[in-house]
C-alpha positions as CSV (number, residue, x, y, z in Angstrom):
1,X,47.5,21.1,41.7
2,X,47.3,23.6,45.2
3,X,45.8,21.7,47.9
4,X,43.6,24.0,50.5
5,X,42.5,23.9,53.7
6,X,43.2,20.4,53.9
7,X,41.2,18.9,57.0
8,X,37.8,17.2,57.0
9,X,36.8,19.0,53.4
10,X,39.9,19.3,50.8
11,X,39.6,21.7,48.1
12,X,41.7,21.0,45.1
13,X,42.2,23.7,42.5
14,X,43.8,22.6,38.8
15,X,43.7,24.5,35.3
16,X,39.9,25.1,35.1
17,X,38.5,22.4,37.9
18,X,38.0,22.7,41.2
19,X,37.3,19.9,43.5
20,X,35.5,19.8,46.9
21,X,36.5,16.4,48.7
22,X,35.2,15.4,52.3
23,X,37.5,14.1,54.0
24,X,36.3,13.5,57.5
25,X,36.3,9.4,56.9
26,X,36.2,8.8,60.9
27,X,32.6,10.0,61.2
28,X,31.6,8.5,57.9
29,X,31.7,12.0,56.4
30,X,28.9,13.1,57.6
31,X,28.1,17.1,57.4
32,X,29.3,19.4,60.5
33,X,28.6,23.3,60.6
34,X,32.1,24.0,60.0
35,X,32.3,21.8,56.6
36,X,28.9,23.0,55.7
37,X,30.2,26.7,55.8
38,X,33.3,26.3,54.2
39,X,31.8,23.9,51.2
40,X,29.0,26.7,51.0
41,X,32.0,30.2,50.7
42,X,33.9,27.8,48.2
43,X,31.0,27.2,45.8
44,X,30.1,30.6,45.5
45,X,33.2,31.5,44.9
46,X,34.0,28.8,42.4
47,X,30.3,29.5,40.5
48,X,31.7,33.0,40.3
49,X,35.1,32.6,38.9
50,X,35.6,32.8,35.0
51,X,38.7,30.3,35.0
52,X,36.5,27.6,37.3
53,X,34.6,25.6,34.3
54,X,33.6,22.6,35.7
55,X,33.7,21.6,39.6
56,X,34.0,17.8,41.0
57,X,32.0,16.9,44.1
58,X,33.8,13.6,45.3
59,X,34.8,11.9,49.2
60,X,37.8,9.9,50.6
61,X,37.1,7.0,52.0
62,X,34.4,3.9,50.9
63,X,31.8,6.1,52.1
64,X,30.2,9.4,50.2
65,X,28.5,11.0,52.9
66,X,25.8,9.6,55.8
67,X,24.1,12.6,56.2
68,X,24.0,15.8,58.4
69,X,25.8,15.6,61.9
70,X,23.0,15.0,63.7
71,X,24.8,14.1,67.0
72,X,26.2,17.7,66.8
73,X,22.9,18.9,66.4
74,X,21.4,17.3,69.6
75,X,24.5,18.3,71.4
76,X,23.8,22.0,70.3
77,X,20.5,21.8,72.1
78,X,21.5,20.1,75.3
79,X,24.4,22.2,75.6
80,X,22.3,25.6,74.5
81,X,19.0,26.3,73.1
82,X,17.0,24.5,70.0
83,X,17.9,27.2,67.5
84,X,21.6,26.6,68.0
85,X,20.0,23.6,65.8
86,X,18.3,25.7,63.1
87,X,21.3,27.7,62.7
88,X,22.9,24.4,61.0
89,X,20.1,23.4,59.0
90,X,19.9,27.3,57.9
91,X,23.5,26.7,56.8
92,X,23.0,23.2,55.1
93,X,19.6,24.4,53.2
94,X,21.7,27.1,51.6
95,X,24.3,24.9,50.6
96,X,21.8,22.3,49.1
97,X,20.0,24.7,47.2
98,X,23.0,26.7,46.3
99,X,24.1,22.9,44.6
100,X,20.8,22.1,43.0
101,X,20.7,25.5,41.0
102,X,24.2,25.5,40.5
103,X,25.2,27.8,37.5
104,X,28.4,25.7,36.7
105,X,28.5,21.6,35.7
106,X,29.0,20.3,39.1
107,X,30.1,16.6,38.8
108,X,29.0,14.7,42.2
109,X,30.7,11.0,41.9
110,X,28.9,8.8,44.3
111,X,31.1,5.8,45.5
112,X,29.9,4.7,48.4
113,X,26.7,5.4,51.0
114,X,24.7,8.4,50.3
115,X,22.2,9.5,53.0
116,X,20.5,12.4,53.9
117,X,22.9,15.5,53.9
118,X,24.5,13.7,51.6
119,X,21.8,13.3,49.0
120,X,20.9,16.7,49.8
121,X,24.6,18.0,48.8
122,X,24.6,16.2,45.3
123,X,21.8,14.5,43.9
124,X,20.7,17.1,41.7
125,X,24.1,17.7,40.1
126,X,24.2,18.4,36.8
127,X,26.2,14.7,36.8
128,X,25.5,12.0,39.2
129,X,28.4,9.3,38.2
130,X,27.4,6.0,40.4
131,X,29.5,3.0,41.3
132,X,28.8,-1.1,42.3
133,X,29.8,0.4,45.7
134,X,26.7,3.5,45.6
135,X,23.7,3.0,48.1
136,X,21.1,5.8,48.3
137,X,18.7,5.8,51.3
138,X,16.6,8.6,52.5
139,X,16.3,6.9,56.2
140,X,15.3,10.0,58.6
141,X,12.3,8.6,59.8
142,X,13.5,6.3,61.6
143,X,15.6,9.0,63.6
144,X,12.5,11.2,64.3
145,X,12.6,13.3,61.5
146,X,11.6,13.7,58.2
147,X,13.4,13.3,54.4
148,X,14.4,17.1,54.1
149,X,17.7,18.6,52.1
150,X,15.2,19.2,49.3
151,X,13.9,15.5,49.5
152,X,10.2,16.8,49.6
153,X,11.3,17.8,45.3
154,X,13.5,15.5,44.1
155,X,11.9,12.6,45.9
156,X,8.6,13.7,44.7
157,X,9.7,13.2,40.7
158,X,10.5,9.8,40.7
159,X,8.5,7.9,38.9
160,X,4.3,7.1,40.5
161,X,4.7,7.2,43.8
162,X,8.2,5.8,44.5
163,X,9.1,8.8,46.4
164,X,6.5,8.1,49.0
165,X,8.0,4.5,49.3
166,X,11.9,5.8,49.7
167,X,10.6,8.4,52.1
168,X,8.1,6.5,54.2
169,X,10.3,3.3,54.6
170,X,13.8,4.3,54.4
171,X,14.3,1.8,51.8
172,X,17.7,1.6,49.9
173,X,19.2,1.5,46.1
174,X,21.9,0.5,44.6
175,X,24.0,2.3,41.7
176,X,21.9,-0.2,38.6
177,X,18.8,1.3,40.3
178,X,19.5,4.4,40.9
179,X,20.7,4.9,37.6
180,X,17.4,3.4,36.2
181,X,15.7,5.5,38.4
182,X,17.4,8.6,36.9
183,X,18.7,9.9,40.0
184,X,22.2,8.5,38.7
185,X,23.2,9.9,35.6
186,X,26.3,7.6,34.8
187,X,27.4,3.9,36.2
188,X,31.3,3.9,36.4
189,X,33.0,1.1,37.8
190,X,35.1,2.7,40.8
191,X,38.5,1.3,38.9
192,X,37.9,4.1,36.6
193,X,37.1,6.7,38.6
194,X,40.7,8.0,38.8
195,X,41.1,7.9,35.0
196,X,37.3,9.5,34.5
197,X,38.8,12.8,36.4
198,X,42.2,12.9,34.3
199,X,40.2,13.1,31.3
200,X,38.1,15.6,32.9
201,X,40.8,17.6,33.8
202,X,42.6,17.3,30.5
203,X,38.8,18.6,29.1
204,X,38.7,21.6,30.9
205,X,42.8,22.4,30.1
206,X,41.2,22.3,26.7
207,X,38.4,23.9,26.2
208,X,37.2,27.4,27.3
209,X,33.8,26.7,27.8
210,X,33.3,23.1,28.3
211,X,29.5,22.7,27.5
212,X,27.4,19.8,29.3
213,X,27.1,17.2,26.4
214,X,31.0,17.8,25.7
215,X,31.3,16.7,29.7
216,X,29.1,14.1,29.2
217,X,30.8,12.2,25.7
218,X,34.1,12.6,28.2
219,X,32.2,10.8,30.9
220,X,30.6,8.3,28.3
221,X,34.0,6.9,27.5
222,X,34.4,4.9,31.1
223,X,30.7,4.4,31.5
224,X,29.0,1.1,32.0
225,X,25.6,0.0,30.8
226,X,24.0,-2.4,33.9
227,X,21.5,-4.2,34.2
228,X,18.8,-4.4,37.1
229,X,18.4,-7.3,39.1
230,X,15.0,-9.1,39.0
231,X,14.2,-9.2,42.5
232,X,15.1,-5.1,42.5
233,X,11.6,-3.2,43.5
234,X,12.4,-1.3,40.3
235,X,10.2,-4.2,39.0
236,X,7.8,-4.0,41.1
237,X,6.6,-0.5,40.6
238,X,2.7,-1.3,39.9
239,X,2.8,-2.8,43.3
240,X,4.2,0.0,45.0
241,X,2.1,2.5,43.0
242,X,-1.0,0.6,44.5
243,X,0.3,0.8,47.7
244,X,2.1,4.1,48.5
245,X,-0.8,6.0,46.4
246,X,-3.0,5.6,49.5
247,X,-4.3,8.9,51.1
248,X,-2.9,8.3,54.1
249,X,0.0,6.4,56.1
250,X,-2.3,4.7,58.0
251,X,-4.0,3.9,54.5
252,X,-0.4,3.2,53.0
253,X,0.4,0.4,56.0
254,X,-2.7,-0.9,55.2
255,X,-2.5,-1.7,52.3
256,X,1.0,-3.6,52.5
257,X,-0.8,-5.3,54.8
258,X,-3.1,-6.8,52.3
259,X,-0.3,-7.1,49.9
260,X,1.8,-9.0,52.7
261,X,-1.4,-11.8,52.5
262,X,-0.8,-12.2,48.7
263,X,2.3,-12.2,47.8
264,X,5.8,-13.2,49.5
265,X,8.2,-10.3,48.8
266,X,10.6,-9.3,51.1
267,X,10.4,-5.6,50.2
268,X,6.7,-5.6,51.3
269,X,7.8,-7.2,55.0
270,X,10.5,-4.7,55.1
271,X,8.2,-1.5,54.3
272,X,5.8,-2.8,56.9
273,X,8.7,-3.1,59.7
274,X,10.0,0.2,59.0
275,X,6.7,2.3,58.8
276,X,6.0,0.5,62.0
277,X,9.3,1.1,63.6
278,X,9.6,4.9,62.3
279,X,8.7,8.0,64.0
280,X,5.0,8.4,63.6
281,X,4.9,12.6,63.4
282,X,7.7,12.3,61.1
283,X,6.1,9.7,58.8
284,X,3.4,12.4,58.0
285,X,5.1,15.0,57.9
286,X,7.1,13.8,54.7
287,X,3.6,12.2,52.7
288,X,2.3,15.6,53.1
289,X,5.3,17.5,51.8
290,X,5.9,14.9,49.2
291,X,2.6,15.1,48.0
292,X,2.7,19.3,48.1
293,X,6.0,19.2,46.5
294,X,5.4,17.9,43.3
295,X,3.8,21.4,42.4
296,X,6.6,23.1,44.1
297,X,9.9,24.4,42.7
298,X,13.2,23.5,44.9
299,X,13.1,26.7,46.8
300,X,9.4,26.1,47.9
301,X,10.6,22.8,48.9
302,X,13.6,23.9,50.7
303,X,11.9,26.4,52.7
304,X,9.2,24.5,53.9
305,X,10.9,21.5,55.3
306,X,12.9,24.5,57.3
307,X,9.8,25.4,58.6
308,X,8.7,21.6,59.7
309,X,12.6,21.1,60.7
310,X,12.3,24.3,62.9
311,X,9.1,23.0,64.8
312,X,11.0,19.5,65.1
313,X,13.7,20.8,67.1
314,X,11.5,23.3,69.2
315,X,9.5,20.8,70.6
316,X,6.3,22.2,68.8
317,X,4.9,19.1,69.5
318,X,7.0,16.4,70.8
319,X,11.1,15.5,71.9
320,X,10.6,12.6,68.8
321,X,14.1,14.5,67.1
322,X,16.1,14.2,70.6
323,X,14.5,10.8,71.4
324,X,15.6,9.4,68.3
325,X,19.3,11.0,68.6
326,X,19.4,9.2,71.6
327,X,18.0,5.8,71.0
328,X,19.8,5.9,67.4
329,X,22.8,7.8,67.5
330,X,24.1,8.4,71.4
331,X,22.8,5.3,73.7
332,X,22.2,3.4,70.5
333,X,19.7,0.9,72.2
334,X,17.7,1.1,68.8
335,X,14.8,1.4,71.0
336,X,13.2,5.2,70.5
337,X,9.8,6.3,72.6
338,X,7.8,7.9,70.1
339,X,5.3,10.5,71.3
340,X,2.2,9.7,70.1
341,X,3.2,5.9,69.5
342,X,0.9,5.3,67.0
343,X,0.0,6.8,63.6
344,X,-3.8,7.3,64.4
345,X,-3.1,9.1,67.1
346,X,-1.0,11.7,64.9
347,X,-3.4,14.4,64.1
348,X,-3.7,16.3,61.2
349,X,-3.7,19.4,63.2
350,X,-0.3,18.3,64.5
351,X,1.2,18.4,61.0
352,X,-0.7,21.8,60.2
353,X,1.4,23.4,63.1
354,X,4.6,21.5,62.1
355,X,3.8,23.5,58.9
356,X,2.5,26.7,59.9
357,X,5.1,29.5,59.7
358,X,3.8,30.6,63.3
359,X,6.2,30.5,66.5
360,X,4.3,32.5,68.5
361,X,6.2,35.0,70.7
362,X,9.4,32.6,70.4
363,X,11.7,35.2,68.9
364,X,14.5,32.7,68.3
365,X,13.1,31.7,65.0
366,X,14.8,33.1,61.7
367,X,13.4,32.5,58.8
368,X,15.8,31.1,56.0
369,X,17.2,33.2,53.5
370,X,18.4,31.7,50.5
371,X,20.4,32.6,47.8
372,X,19.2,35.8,45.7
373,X,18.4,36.0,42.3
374,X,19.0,32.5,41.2
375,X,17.7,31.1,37.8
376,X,15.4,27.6,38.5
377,X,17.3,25.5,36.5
378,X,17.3,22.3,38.6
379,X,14.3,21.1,37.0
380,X,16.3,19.7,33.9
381,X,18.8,18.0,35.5
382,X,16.5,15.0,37.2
């Protein structure tokens, strides 16, 4: 098997598969411009090659991916100008949606944390094999921004309201859950993992045209049924419907709070700490477009949370991005000064602009231009 390029993303390519493996395990291989660019050439090229039947979407190290750079983002604007920022999310938004309608089976084998970026580069593979080592979280709030990467669509078609509670709290999953939650498609115990892609490989050796349930009775052999745990707020879905359905954060935080005076479950004090600790603008940015993005296809999606991410790092209306970078990422105090403070005084005129495709005479804005003429076939897959 040729080994390419072989720095902080290793492409593999053997008799009919190709691999994409990040490979930056020092930063927790999270997402720089440079890997973003590269991953984004290669899959096009890939999705257009006859010989390439099936491509493999896996990391070194006991981590997947923790997201996006961000540090190189805030770095980009103290060193330049905001849209030295946008240009990165222009080139991660491409990538993501260029993965989600992906034309080939693209196999995205989660062992480890996936965050963010992360989520955004693979959870709606046409395979999404997790591990007793996978953890999901969709924690941007609590940096200052918002769940984007196309988390606005594939957040918003989990079961109820779910979506609103992953978003809004940050809260994490494990492999059993995701898997029950259907944003895994297969448990396989990490042992087999190597074995899982020799067969794989032996498949596509074999067959011309490898269809997806052919993949999928390959990838049955080494799967695992699991089993939930009972404390796992899987089970507690009614609850969270009854909570998260609320019109409004400040409604949603209310209503935990009434929960939190009924019941003793550590879920519901940990929702409560995190909506209270997260970045207030960004809190409603996300329930409005998770709420907008259930009627919306991935593109929609996609190119509105551009929009809202654009505004973000502008300073439309507040430094709550660079202020979290800092108190999160750089000086790491933990200890972030929103602007406003408090949800109430977030108003919904502020999210309307964080929306609003205006920039007024600030010709530094691009819009983003996604991929042409590409089928909507994402839909099926989650």
């Amino acid at each position: 098997m040729a080994l390419i390029d072989a720095d902080q993303v290793i492409f593999e390519e053997g008799l009919g598969v190709r691999k994409m493996i990040l490979n930056r395990q020092k930063k927790l291989n999270t997402l720089n411009y440079e890997m973003l660019r590269r991953m984004y050439a290669k899959s096009r090229a890939y999705e257009n090659d006859p010989t390439v039947k099936l491509v493999i979407l896996k990391a070194n190290g006991k981590v997947f991916c923790c997201g996006g750079d961000l540090t190189s983002a805030y770095t980009f604007e103290q060193a330049g100008h905001w849209s030295f920022g946008a240009s990165y999310y222009r080139k991660e938004f491409c990538l993501d949606y260029l993965l989600a309608t992906y034309k080939k089976p693209l196999v995205a084998i989660l062992d480890g944390i996936v965050m963010g970026g992360g989520a955004g580069i693979s959870i709606q593979s046409t395979f999404r094999i997790v591990t007793e080592n996978t953890i999901f979280a969709m924690p941007e709030v609590l940096i200052g921004l918002f769940p984007d990467v196309g988390a606005s669509y594939f957040l918003s078609r989990l079961p109820g309201f779910f979506g609103e509670y992953m978003g809004l709290t940050g809260a994490r999953l494990n492999g059993a859950e995701m898997l029950a939650f259907g944003l895994g498609t297969h448990f396989v115990p990490s042992k087999n993992l190597k074995s899982l892609e020799n067969a794989l490989e032996k498949m596509a050796a074999i067959l011309e045209s490898p269809s997806v349930d052919a993949i999928s009775m390959v990838i049955n052999k080494f799967a695992q049924e699991v089993k939930v745990k009972q404390d796992s707020t899987y089970f507690r879905l009614d609850m969270i419907n009854q909570c998260f359905s609320g019109e409004s954060c400040e409604e949603i935080l209310s209503l935990l709070e009434r929960l939190a005076t009924q019941v003793q479950e550590k879920w519901v004090h940990d929702a409560i700490t995190s909506m209270k600790s997260a970045n207030p603008l960004g809190l409603k940015i996300f329930l409005k477009t998770i709420r907008e993005g259930r009627s919306k296809t991935i593109e929609q999606c996609i190119e509105t949370e551009y929009i809202a991410i654009s505004h973000v790092l502008r300073r439309t209306i507040n430094n709550n991005f660079y202020e979290g970078s800092r108190a999160m990422l750089i000086d790491k105090d933990k200890k972030p000064r929103w602007e406003p403070s408090k949800l109430e005084e977030v108003s919904e005129e502020m999210v309307t602009r964080c929306l609003s495709r205006s920039f007024g005479e600030d010709d530094d804005w691009l819009p983003l231009q996604l991929p042409l003429n590409r089928t909507n076939i994402v839909a099926s897959k989650l």
